[in-house]
N, C-alpha and C positions, 0 to 999 in steps of 0.2 A: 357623776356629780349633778348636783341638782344646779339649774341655770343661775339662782343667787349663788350658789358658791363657787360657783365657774367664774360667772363675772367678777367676786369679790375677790379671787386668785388673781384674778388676770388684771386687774387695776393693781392688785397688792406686789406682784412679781413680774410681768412685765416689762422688758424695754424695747424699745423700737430696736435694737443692734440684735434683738433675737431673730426678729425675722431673716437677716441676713445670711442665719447662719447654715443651714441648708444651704444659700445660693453659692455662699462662698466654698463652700467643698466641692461643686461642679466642677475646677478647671483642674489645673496640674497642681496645683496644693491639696486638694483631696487625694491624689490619686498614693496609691497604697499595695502594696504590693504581695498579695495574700498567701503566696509563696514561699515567703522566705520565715524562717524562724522568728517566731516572736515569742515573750511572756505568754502567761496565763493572761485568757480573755475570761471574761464573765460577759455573756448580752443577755441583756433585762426586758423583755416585751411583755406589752401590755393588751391583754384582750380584747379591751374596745377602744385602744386608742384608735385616732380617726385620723391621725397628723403622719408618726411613723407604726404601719400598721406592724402587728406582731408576727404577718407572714413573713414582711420583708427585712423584720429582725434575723430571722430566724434564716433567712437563706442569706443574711449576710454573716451569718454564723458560720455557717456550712461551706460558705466559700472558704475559709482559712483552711488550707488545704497541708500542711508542714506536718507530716505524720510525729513529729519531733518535739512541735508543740500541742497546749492545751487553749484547746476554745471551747465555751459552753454555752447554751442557750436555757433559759429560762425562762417561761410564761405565766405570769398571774392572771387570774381569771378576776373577770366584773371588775377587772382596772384600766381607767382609760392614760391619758400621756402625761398628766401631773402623777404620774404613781406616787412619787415620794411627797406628795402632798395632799394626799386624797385621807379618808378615817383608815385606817389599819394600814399604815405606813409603818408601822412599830415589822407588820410581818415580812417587809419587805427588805427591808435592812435586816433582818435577823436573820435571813435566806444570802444576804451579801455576806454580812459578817460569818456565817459558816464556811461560805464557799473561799473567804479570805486567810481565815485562819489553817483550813483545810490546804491551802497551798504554801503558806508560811510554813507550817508543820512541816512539808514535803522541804520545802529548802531549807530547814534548818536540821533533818535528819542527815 
């Protein structure tokens, strides 16, 4: 993004209780247990994001270890951590939306 539309995001969407919110998953209310059975995951990384990089999307992808269940990891390229608000956000969700209905499908067969 260019630096006006960076800034005009970030005055536009914005609130002080977001920066908390990485901190607040540090203690025992983050903790997760990536072992055990869960739903379908979808993880959405972003190529240049700078905040959560898309390496460490992706190896907390990999950690969900439950042969049982499904986790995926996905990488957009030239998108940085507002992905869903950046120009070609239409492609972004239509990569969700497949990956959604593709597992709706699976549980209603």
């Amino acid at each position: 993004m260019t630096i006006e539309a960076s800034n005009g995001a970030y005055h536009e969407f914005a609130v002080h209780e977001s920066r908390q919110v990485l901190r607040d998953i540090m203690g025992d209310d983050g903790k997760v247990d990536v072992e055990r059975p869960h739903p379908p995951l979808l993880f959405v990384g972003a190529e240049k994001d700078e905040i959560i990089p898309n390496t460490l999307v992706a190896r907390i992808a990999e950690s969900y270890t439950d042969q049982r269940s499904h986790s995926e990891y996905v990488k957009f390229s030239s998108r940085g951590h507002f992905i869903s608000g950046q120009n070609g956000w239409e492609k972004v969700a239509l990569r969700v939306e497949k990956w959604l209905e593709s597992h709706l499908a699976a549980v209603r067969s």
